[in-house]
Each structure stands twice: as C-alpha cells, then as structure tokens.
C-alpha positions as CSV (number, residue, x, y, z in Angstrom):
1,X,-12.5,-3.1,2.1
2,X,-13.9,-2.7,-1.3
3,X,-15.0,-5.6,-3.0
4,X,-12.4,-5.1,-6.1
5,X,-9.8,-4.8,-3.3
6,X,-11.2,-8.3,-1.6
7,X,-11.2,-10.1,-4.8
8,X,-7.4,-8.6,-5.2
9,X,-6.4,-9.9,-2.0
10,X,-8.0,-13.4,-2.1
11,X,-6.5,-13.9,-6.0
12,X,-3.1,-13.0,-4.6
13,X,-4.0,-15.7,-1.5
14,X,-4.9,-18.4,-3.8
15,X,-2.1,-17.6,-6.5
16,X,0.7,-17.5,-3.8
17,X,-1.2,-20.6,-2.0
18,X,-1.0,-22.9,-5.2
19,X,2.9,-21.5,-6.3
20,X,3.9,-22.8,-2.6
21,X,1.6,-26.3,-2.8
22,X,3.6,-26.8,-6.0
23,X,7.2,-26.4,-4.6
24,X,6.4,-27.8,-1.6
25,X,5.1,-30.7,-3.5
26,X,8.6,-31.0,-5.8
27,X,11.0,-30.2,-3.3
28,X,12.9,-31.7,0.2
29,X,12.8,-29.1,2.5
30,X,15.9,-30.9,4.4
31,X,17.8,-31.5,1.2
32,X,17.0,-27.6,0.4
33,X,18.8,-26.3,3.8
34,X,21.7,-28.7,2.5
35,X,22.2,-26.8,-0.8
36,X,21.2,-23.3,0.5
37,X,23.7,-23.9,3.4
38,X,26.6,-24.7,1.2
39,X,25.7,-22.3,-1.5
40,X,29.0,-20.2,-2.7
41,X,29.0,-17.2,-1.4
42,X,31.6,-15.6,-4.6
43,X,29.1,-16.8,-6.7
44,X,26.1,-15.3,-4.9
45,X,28.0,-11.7,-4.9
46,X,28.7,-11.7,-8.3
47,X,25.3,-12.0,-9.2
48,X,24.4,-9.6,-6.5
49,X,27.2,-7.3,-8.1
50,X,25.9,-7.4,-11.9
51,X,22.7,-6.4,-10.7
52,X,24.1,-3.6,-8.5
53,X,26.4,-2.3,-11.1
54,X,23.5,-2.0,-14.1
55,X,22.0,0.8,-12.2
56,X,24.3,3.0,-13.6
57,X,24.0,2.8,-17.2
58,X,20.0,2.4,-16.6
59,X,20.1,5.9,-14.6
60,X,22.0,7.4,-17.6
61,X,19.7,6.0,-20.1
62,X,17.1,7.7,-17.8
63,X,19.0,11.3,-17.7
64,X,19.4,11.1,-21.5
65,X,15.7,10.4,-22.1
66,X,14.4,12.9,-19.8
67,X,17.0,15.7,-21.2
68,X,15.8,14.9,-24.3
69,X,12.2,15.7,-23.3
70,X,13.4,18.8,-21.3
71,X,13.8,17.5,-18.3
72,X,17.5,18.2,-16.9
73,X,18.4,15.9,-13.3
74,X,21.7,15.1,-12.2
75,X,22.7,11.2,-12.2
76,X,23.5,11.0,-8.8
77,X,19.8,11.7,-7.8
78,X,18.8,9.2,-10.5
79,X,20.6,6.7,-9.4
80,X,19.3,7.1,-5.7
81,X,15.8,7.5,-6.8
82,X,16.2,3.9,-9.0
83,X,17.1,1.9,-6.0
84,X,14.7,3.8,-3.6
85,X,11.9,2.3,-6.7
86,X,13.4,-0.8,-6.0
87,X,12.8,-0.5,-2.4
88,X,8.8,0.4,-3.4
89,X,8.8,-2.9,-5.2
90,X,9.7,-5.1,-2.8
91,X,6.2,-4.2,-1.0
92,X,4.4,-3.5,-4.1
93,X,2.8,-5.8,-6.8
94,X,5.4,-6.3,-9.1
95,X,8.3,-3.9,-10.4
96,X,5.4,-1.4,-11.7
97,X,5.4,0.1,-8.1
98,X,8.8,1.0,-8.8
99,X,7.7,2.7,-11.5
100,X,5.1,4.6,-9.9
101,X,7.5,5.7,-7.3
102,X,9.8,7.2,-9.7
103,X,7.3,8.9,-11.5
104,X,6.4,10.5,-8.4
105,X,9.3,11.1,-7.0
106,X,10.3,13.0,-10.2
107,X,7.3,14.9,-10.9
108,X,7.4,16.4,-7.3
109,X,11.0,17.6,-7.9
110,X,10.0,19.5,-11.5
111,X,6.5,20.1,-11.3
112,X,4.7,20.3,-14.5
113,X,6.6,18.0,-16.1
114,X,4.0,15.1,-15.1
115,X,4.1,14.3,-19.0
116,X,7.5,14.2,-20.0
117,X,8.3,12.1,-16.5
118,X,5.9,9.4,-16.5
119,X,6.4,9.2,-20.6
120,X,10.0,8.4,-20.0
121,X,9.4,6.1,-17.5
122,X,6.9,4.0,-19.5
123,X,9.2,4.2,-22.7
124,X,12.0,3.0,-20.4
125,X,9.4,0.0,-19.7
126,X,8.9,-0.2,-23.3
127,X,12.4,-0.3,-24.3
128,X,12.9,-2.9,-21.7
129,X,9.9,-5.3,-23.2
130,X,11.6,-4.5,-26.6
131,X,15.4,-6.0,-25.4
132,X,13.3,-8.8,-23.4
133,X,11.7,-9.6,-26.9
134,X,15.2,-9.5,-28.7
135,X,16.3,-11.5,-26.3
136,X,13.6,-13.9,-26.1
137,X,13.9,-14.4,-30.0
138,X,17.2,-15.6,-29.3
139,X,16.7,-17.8,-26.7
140,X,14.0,-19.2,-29.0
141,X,16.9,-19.7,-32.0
142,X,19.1,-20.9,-29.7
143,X,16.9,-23.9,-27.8
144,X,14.7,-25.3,-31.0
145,X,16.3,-28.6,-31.1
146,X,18.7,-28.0,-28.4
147,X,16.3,-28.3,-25.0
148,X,13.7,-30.0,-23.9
149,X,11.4,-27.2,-21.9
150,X,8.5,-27.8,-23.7
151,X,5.8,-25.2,-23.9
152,X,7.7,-23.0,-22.4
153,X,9.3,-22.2,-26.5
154,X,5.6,-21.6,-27.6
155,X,5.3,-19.4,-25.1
156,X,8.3,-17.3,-25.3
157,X,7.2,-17.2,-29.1
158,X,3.9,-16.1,-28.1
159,X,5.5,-13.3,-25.9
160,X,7.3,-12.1,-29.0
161,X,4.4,-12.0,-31.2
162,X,2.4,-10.2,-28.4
163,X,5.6,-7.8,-27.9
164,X,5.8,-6.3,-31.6
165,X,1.9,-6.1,-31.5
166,X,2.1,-3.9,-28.3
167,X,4.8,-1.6,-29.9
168,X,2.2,-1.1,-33.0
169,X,-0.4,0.3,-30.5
170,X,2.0,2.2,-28.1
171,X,3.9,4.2,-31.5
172,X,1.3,4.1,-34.2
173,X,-0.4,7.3,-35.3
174,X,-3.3,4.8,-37.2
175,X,-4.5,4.9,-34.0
176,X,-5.1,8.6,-33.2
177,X,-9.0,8.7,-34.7
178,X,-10.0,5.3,-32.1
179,X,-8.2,7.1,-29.2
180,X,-10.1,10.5,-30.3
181,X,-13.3,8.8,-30.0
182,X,-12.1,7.1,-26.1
183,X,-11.9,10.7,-25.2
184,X,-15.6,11.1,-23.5
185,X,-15.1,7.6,-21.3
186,X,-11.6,9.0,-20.6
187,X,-12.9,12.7,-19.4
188,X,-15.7,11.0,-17.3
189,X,-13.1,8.9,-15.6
190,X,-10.8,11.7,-14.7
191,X,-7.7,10.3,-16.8
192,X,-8.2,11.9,-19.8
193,X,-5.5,14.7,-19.2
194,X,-2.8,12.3,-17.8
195,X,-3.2,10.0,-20.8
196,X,-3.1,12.8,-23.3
197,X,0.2,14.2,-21.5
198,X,1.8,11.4,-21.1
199,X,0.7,9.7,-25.1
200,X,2.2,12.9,-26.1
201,X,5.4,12.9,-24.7
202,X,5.7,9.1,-25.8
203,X,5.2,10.0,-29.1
204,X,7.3,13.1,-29.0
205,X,10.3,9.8,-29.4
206,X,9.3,9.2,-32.2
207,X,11.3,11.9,-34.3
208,X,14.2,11.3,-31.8
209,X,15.7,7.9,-33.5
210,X,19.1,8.7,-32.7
211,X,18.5,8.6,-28.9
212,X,15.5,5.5,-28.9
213,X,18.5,3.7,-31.0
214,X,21.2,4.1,-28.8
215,X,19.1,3.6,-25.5
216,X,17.9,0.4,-27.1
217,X,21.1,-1.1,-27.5
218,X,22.3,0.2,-24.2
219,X,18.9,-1.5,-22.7
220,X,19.6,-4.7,-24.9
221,X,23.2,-5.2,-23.5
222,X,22.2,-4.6,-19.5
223,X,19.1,-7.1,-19.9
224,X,22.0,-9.7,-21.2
225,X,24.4,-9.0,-18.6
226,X,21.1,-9.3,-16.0
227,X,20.8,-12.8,-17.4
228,X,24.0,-13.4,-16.1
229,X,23.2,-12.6,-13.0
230,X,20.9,-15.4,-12.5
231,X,23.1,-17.6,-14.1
232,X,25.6,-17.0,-11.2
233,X,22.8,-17.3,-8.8
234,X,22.3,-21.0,-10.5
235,X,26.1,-21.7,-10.2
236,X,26.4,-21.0,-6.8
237,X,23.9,-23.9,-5.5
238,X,25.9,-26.2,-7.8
239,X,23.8,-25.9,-11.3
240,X,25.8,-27.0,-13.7
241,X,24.8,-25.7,-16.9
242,X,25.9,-23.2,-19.5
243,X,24.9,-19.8,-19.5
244,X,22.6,-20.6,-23.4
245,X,19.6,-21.9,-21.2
246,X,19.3,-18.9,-19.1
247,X,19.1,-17.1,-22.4
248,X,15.9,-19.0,-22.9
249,X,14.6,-18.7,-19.5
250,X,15.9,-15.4,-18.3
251,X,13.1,-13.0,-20.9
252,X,10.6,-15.5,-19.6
253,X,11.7,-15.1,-16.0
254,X,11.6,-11.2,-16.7
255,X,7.8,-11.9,-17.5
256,X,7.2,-13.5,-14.7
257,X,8.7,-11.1,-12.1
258,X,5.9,-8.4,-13.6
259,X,2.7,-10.8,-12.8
260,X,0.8,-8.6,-10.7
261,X,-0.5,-10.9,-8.1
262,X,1.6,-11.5,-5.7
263,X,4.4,-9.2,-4.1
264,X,7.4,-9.0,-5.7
265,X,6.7,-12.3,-7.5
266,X,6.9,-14.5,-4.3
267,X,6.5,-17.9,-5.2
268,X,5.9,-17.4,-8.3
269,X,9.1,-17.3,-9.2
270,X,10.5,-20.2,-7.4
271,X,7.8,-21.9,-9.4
272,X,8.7,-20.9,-12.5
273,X,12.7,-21.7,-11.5
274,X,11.6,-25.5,-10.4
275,X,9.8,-26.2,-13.6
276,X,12.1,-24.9,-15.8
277,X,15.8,-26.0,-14.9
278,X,13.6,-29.2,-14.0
279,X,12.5,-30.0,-17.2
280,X,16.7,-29.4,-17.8
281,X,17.3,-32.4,-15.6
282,X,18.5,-30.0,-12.7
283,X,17.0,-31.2,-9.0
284,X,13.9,-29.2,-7.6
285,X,15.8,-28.6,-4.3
286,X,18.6,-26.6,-6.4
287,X,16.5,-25.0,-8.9
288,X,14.3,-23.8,-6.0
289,X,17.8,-22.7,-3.9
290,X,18.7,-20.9,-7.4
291,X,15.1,-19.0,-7.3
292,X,15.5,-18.2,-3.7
293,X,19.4,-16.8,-4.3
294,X,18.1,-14.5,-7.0
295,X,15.3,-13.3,-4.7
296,X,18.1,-12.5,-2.1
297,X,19.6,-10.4,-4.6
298,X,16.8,-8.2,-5.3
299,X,15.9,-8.0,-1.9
300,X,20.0,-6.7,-1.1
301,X,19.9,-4.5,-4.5
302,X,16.8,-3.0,-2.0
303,X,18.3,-2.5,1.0
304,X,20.3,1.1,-0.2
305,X,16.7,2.2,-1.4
306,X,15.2,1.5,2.1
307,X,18.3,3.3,4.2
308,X,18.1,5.6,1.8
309,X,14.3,6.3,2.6
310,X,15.1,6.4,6.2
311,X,17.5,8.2,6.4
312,X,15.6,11.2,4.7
313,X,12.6,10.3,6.9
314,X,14.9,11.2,9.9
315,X,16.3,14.2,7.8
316,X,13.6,15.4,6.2
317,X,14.0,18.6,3.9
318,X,12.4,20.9,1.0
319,X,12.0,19.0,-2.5
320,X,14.3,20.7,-4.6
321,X,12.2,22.6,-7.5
322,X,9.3,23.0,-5.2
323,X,9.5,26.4,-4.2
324,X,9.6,27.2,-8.3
C-alpha cells in the first residue's frame, strides 16, 4: 500500500472512530432499539418514495443536457445507469463515485464523447451546489432569530459565499490566461487533455441559457422535495417538528453526505443529525434513529442499482455503440 493510500485509510479510521465516540457518547443504545423498533413504517416509505421518484426528473435533466451537447441516450438507460451510480456510492467515498461511474458508464456506450459526458455530469454537480446554495440562503432567512443551531448559520452562510465564488472559477473566461499558463504541470501529469475536453464542454453551457435555466429550476425544486424526504425520515421516529428546520439543515446535510472520508458518509452523518435536531431540543436517541432511517433509504434507493449490476454480470452482453 502506498503511503498516500495509508494516510487515506487511517484518516478515514480516525474520522469514522471519533463520529462513532461522539454518538455513542450522546446516545442510549437501549432507548435507540426502542425508537428504531417502533419507527413508522408509512413514514419511512414515503421518504424512501420521494427519493425513488426524483430519479426521474434528474435522468431527464441528464438526457436534456447531454442532447444539448450531442449526446443523444434514451431515459430508460439513464435512469438505470443513475441508480446503478448509486449502487457505486454506497462502496465509494462519498456520492462522487457515483459520478465517476456514470461518466464511465456513458463514455463506454458513445466513445469519444469523454468531453461532453463527464462535462454534463460535473455541470449536473454544479447545478446541484447552485440549488443547495439557493436553498441554503433560505434556510439562512428563514432560522435568523427563529432557531437556536448556533454555528451551524455561520456556516451555511460560509457555504454560500464559498458557492458563488466556486461558480466564478468554474464559468469565468478571466480565467483562461492562469489556466493557459497550468498547461505545462497539466501535460506532465497526463491530465491536460481530459481537463481541456471536459473545461470545454462546460463552458460550451454558457451560450445555452435557456436549457442551464430551466435545468436549474428543475434541480432547485427536486433538492426541496429531497428535503422532504428526511423530514419524513424524522417523523417517523416521532420528531416533532416542522418541515422549516430541515430547510436549514437539509443543504448542510447535502454537504455533509460529500465529505470524502468515510464511505458513504457513515457516521458522519448520524453525527451531524444528533447535533443538529439536538441543539432543536429533539433527543440524541431519535435524532440518531432519524440519521439512521435516512441512511436506510439510500442504501434501499441502492438496492435496484446492485440487482441491476448483477443481473448483467450473469447476462453479460456487447456495450451498445462499441462496435462504432
């Protein structure tokens, strides 16, 4: 093992290791059982179902992008290859390895369009940061004076701040002369063409306002209904609160769920879910039974990704495209 990989391993060790110390700490493990073992189950699947269902206007988002980079896939494989991604990320550090499985995925099925696929895929990222920072801006409005979670406001605040500057890099043409000059270290580490491929189809957006505007909107009103989701996933251990706080928390959680050090955010998560709805008033053994439902959820919005990718391991066949 190589020593970057080591010092990988034994961050994600110690991270993981000091998440768990900290809910072990707060919670009662028998009290826990209690609240996970009378959890509602209607509550559970419609959080489950919210999540399910926002595939579908994600994937078209996705078809709609690609087409308009020249791209042309049919939804149905979209949507299959968006839950097999979710499959990757259950095993991979964070929902990036989703990513990096669609852009795969795709790129084998129409070669040559590594650009145009991995630029849709990181604008879909982007557009996703973008509706997390509109969201975030209203969660900030809507708990100044209203909740007591601390630093946690500073902090969304700081994410939006953080947010617009990251758009200024990613769409800025002020930038072209600094990247020009990256281009030597780029070329000597063997990255240089991918970047330039996939920079230019990013860019290629930005005389395509029409299509950015509507996918934003589309983006912003799925990343609300998500919310939802693990406002359910609170109401079915018996959290009694409005759906405004999760408006406040859910961008944040949404931040958390893409810290690349442990899988899948384990622990992490449940952290962040205890100290939140804590400093709410809500009990440590339900906000960690909230954190654990909404981790069920991801892991069953997972499970048609991974029959799915058995399935065509026992059926194996020619990549469509290939051949061409």
């Amino acid at each position: 093992m190589s020593r970057s990989r080591a010092l990988r391993a034994g961050g994600t060790l110690v991270i993981t290791g000091l998440a768990a110390a900290y809910i072990l700490w707060r919670i009662d493990l028998g009290q826990t059982g209690h609240v996970l073992a009378h959890a509602s189950i209607g509550w559970w699947l419609a959080s489950c179902g919210i999540w399910i269902v926002s595939v579908w206007p994600l994937s078209w988002r996705w078809l709609k992008l690609l087409a308009a980079g020249g791209v042309h896939e049919r939804l149905g494989w979209l949507v299959r290859t968006t839950f097999v991604a979710y499959a990757a990320a259950q095993v991979l550090p964070t929902s990036l390895g989703g990513d990096a499985s669609r852009i795969y995925e795709t790129t084998r099925r129409h070669p040559g369009s590594r650009g145009p696929v991995a630029g849709t895929v990181l604008l879909e990222r982007a557009l996703g940061g973008a509706a997390t920072l509109v969201l975030a801006a209203a969660g900030f409005a809507l708990a100044v004076g209203r909740y007591s979670v601390g630093g946690y406001l500073w902090v969304e605040l700081a994410f939006v701040v953080l947010s617009a500057g990251a758009a200024f890099v990613l769409f800025s043409t002020r930038l072209h002369p600094l990247l020009h000059r990256l281009r030597p270290l780029l070329q000597r580490l063997r990255v240089e063409s991918v970047l330039r491929d996939v920079y230019l189809a990013l860019h290629a957006y930005r005389t395509r306002l029409r299509v950015l505007g509507w996918a934003f909107a589309l983006t912003v009103g799925v990343q609300a209904a998500r919310v939802l989701a693990i406002w359910c996933a609170g109401k079915a251990v018996g959290v009694d609160l409005s759906p405004r706080p999760y408006y406040v928390m859910g961008p944040l959680l949404f931040l958390v769920m893409l810290v690349p050090f442990t899988i899948n955010g384990l622990a992490v998560r449940e952290s962040f879910f205890v100290s939140f709805l804590g400093a709410l008033g809500v009990s440590a053994d339900r906000a960690f039974s909230a954190g654990f439902l909404f981790f069920v959820v991801t892991v069953a919005v997972a499970l048609p990704g991974a029959v799915l990718v058995a399935w065509e391991a026992m059926h194996p066949r020619a990549v469509p495209g290939t051949a061409r």
